[in-house]
Structure formats: C-alpha cells, structure tokens
C-alpha positions as CSV (number, residue, x, y, z in Angstrom):
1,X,0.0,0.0,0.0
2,X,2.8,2.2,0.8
3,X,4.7,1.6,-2.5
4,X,1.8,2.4,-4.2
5,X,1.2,5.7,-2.8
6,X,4.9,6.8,-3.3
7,X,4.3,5.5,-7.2
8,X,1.2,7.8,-7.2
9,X,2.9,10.2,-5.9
10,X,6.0,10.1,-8.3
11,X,3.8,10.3,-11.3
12,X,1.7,13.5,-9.7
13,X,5.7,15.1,-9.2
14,X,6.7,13.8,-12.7
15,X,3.1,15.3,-14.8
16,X,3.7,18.8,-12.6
17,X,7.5,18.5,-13.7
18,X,6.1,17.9,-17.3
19,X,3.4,20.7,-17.1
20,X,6.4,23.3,-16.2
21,X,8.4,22.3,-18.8
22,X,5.8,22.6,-21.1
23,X,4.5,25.7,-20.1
24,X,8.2,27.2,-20.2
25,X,8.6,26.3,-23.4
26,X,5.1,27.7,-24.8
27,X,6.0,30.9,-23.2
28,X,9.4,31.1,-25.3
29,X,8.0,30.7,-28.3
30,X,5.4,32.8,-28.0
31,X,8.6,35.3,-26.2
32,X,10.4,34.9,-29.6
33,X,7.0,35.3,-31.9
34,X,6.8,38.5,-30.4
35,X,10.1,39.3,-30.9
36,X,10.5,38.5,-34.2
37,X,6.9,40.0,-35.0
38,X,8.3,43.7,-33.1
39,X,11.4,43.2,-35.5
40,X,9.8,42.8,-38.7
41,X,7.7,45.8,-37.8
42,X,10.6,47.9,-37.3
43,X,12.0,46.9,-40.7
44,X,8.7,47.5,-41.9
45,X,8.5,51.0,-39.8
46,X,11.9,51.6,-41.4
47,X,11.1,51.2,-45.3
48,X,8.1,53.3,-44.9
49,X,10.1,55.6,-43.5
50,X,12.3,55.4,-46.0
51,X,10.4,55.6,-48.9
52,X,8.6,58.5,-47.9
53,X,12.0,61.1,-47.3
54,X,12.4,63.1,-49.5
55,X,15.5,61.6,-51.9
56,X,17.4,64.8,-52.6
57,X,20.5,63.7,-54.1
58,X,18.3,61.7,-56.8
59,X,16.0,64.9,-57.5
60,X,19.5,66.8,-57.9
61,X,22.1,64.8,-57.9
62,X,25.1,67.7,-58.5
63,X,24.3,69.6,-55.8
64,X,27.5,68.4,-53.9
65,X,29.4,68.6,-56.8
66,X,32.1,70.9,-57.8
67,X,31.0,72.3,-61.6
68,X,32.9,74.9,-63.6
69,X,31.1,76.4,-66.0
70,X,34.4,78.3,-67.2
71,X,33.3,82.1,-67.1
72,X,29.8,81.4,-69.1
73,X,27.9,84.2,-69.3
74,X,25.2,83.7,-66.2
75,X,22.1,86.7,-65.8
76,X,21.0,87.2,-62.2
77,X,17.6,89.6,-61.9
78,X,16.6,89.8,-58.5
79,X,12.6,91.1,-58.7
80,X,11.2,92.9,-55.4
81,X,10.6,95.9,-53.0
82,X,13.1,97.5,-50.6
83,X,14.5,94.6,-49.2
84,X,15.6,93.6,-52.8
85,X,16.7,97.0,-53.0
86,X,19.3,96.4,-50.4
87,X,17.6,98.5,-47.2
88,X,20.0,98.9,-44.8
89,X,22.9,97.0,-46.1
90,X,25.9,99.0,-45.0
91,X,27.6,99.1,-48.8
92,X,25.6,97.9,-52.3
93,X,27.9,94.8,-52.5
94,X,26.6,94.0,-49.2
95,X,23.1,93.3,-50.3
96,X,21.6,89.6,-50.4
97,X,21.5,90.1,-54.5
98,X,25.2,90.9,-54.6
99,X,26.5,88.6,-51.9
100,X,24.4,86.2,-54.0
101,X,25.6,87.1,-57.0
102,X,29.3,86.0,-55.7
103,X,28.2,82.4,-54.3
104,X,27.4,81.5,-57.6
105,X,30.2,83.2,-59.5
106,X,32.9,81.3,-57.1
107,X,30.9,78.4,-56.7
108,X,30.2,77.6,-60.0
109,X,32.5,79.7,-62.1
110,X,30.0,82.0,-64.2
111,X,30.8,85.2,-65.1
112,X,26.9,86.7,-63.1
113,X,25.8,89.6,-64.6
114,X,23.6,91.2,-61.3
115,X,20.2,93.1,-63.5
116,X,17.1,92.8,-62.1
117,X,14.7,95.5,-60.9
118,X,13.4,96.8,-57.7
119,X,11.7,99.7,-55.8
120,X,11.6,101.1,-52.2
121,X,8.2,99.4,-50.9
122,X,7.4,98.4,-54.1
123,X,4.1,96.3,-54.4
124,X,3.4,93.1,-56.3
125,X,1.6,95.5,-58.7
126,X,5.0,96.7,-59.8
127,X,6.6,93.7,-60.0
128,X,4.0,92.8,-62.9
129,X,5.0,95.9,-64.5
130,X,8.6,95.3,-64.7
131,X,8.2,91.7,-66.2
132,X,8.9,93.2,-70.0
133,X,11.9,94.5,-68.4
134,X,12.9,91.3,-66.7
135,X,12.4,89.5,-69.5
136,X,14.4,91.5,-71.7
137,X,17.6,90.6,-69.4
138,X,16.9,86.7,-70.7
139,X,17.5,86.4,-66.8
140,X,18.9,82.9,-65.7
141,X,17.8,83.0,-62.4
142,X,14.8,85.3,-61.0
143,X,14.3,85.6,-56.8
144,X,10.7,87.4,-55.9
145,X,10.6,89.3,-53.2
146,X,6.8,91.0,-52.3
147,X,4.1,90.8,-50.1
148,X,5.6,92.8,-46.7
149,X,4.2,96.5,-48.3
150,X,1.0,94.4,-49.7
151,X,-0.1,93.2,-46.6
152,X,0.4,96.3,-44.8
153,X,-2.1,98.1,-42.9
154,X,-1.5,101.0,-45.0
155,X,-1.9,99.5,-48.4
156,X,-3.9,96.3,-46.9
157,X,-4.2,94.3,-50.7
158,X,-6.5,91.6,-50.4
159,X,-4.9,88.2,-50.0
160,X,-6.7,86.3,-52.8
161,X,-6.0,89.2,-55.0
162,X,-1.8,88.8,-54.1
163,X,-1.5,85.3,-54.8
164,X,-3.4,85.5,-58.6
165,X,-0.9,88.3,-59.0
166,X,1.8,86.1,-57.8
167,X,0.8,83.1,-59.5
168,X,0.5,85.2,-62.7
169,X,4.0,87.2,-62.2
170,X,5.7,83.7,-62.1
171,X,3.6,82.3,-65.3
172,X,4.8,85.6,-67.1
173,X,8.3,84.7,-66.6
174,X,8.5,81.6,-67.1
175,X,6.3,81.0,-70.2
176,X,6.6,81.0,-74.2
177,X,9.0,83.4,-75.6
178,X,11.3,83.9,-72.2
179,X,14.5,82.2,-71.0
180,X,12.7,80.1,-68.6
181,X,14.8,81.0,-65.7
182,X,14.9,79.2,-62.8
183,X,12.8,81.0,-60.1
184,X,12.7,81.5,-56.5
185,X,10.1,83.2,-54.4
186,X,11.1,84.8,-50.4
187,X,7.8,85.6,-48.3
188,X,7.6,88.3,-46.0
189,X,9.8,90.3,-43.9
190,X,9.3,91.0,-40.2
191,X,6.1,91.4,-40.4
192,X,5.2,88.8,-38.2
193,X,1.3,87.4,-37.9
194,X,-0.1,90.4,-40.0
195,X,1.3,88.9,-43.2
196,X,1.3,84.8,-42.2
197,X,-1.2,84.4,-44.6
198,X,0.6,85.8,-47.2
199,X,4.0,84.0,-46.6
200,X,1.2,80.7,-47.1
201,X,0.2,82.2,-50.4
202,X,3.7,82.8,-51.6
203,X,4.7,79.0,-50.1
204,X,1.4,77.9,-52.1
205,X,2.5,79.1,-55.2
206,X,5.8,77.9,-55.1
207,X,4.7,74.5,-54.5
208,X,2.0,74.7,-57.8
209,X,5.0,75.8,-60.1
210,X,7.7,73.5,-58.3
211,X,9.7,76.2,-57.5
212,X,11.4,76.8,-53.8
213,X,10.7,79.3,-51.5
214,X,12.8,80.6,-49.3
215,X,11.0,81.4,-45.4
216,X,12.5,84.9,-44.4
217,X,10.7,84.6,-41.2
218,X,14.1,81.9,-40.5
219,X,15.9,85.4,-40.5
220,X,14.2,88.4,-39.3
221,X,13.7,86.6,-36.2
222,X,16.9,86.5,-35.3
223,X,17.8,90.3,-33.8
224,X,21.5,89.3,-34.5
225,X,20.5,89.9,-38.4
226,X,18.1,92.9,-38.2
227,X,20.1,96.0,-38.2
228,X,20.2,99.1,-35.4
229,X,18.1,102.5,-36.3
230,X,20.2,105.2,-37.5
231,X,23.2,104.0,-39.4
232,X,24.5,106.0,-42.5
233,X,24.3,103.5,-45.7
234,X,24.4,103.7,-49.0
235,X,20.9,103.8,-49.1
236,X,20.1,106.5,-46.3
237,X,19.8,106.0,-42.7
238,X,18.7,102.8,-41.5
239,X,15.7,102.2,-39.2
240,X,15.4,98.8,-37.0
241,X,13.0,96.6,-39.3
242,X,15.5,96.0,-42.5
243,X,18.5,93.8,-42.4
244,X,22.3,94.4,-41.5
245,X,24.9,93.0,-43.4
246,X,24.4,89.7,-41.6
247,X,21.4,89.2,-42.1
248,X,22.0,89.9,-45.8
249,X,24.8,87.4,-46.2
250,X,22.0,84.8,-44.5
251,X,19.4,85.7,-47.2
252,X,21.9,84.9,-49.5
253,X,23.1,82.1,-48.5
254,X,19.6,80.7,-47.9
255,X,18.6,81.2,-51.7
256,X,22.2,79.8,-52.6
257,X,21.3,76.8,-50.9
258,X,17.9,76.3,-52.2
259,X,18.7,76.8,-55.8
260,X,22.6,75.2,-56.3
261,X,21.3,72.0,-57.6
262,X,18.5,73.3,-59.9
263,X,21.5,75.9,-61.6
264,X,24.2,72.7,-61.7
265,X,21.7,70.6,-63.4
266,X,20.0,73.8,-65.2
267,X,24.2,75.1,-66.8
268,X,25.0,71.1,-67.1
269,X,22.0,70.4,-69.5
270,X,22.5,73.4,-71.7
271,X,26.4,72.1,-71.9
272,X,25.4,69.1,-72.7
273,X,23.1,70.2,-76.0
C-alpha cells in the first residue's frame, strides 16, 4: 500500500515537472514570436520611413558637386521691394543680390551679370510691371521678393488678389518666348502674424509651379541679423525693421542653398546640348 502511494505520488511530481516544462517552453516561443513579430515591424516602420524622405541627391544629384562652367555668361535679376533693393545694407555689395551674386560666380565659375529690378516698398503691382523689363535681361535665375508692403495696414491688398498676382508674375516669366529662368520666391519680412497668410500664399505658389521658396521669417527673427536704427548706408539712414549686413549674407546664402542643384543641373544640360 505504501509503495503504491509513493508510485502515485511520483507520477503527480513527474506530470507537474512535465506541465512546467511545457509551459516554459510555450512561453518562449510565443517570447520569440513577439520578438521577431516587433522586429519585422521595425523593418517594416523603417522602409516606410524610408520611402517616404524626400530623396534629394536623386532629385538633384550635382548639388554636392564641384562644376565649372568656365566664365559662361550667367544673368541674375533679382525682382522685389526694398528689401531687394538692399535697405539697410551697410555698402551695395553687401546686399543679399550681390552677396548672392558672388556664391554662384565662385561656386560655379559663371561670369553673373547682377540686373534685375526693384523699388523702395514696391508692391506686387510693380513687379508685374517690370516683367517686359525682366524679360528682356533673358535672366537665368529670378528671386521674388513682395508681399511685406501688400499686406500692410497702409496698403492692406487683399490676399486672394496677391496670390493670382503672384501666381501670374511667375507664369509671365516663365512662359513662351522667355528664357525660362529658374525662379525662386522669399515671403515676407518682419512682419510677423499680419502677413502669415501671405508667406502661405507665396509658399502655395511655389509649390504649384515646383519652385522653392525661401522662409525669411528663419531670418528676421533673429535680432543678430536685423540692423540698429540710425546707421548711415548707401541707401540712407537705416531704421530697426531692415536687415544688417548679416542678415543679408543669411538671405543669400539661404537662396544659394535652395537653388545650387537646380542651376548645376540647369548650366549642365545646356552644356550638354
């Protein structure tokens, strides 16, 4: 009798041992199913990721190149208000359309002719104006500035009526019968809320004809590039709202940057043919 309880109670110890072991084992699989399932989500996580960045060095893939174009003749016209116009930079070669004008003269070796036209707080309005003008230079590259004397309390153009003038500026310098130059729109400058809606409108446009824009805002709100009131320029005395010279060579180098591999693929092309 007592053997047999010890034999019953052997086989209770050796189904419990059994039971352990088997639920051990279920919870490592199931440990590793999980495991492998978080790990093929990452991957997954990953090539969506992936596939949905931007791929900049296939949409230009010069831009990080060095390019000489060999002193080629190269037409810079710079289109805009007072800002364009170089308020306050100290000296003219210190404003964003010379400074400009440089990056892409050392940087590609061109031979930039600086035309262009612009007007103390000029408003879109003019800008239209001036297209026969502009397109007379056969420009190669175009930057628009407008918008900070439109949206002004003082002139207060309606916003739907700015962007169809934008939107048509940019069609009438880049359609039949012109050089097609590459363009590049700026919004605003320091005017803050009051004129968000147009820096949108200019953005908006920009995106319709595939063109960059360049977000001034980046700039002006940094004090450390917005000059002091009452300097002595070339232009007059400054006032606190316009650039200094830093803030110019920031423009600059913020248009440089978005339009370097449009202008190496743009000059390579035309070599090419």
């Amino acid at each position: 009798m007592g053997s047999s309880k010890t034999n019953l109670l052997i086989f209770v110890l050796l189904l419990a041992f059994i039971g352990v072991m088997v639920v051990g084992q279920m919870k490592e699989r199931n440990i590793a199913r999980e495991a492998s399932a978080g790990s093929s989500q990452e991957e997954i996580d990953k090539a969506v990721a992936a596939s949905t960045e931007p791929d900049t060095e296939e949409e230009h893939p010069y831009k990080n190149e060095k390019v000489d174009f060999k002193g080629e003749e190269f037409t810079y016209s710079p289109l805009g208000s007072s800002l364009t116009a170089g308020y306050y930079a100290s000296k003219e070669d210190k404003k964003f359309a010379s400074v400009l004008s440089n990056y892409i003269q050392e940087e590609m070796n061109y031979k930039v002719s600086l035309e262009g036209h612009s007007a103390h707080e000029a408003l879109l309005m003019h800008g239209l104006d001036a297209v026969p003008e502009i397109n007379k230079q056969e420009p190669d590259l175009v930057s628009i500035e407008f918008g900070t004397s439109d949206c002004s309390a003082k002139n207060n153009i309606p916003l739907d009526t700015f962007q169809k003038q934008l939107d048509l500026l940019v069609d009438d310098l880049t359609g039949e019968g012109t050089s097609k130059p590459q363009v590049v729109l700026l919004t605003t400058w320091s005017a803050g809320e009051r004129c968000q809606a147009f820096d949108e409108a200019v953005k908006t446009v920009g995106e319709e004809h595939d063109f960059p824009v360049v977000d001034l805002s980046e700039v002006w709100s940094s004090s450390s590039n917005v000059g002091r009131k009452g300097v002595q320029t070339y232009n007059g005395v400054s006032d606190n709202l316009y650039p200094n010279d830093k803030g110019m060579e920031v423009i600059a180098g913020k248009i440089f940057e978005a339009v370097e591999g449009p202008l190496k693929e743009r000059g390579l092309k035309t070599t090419e043919s």
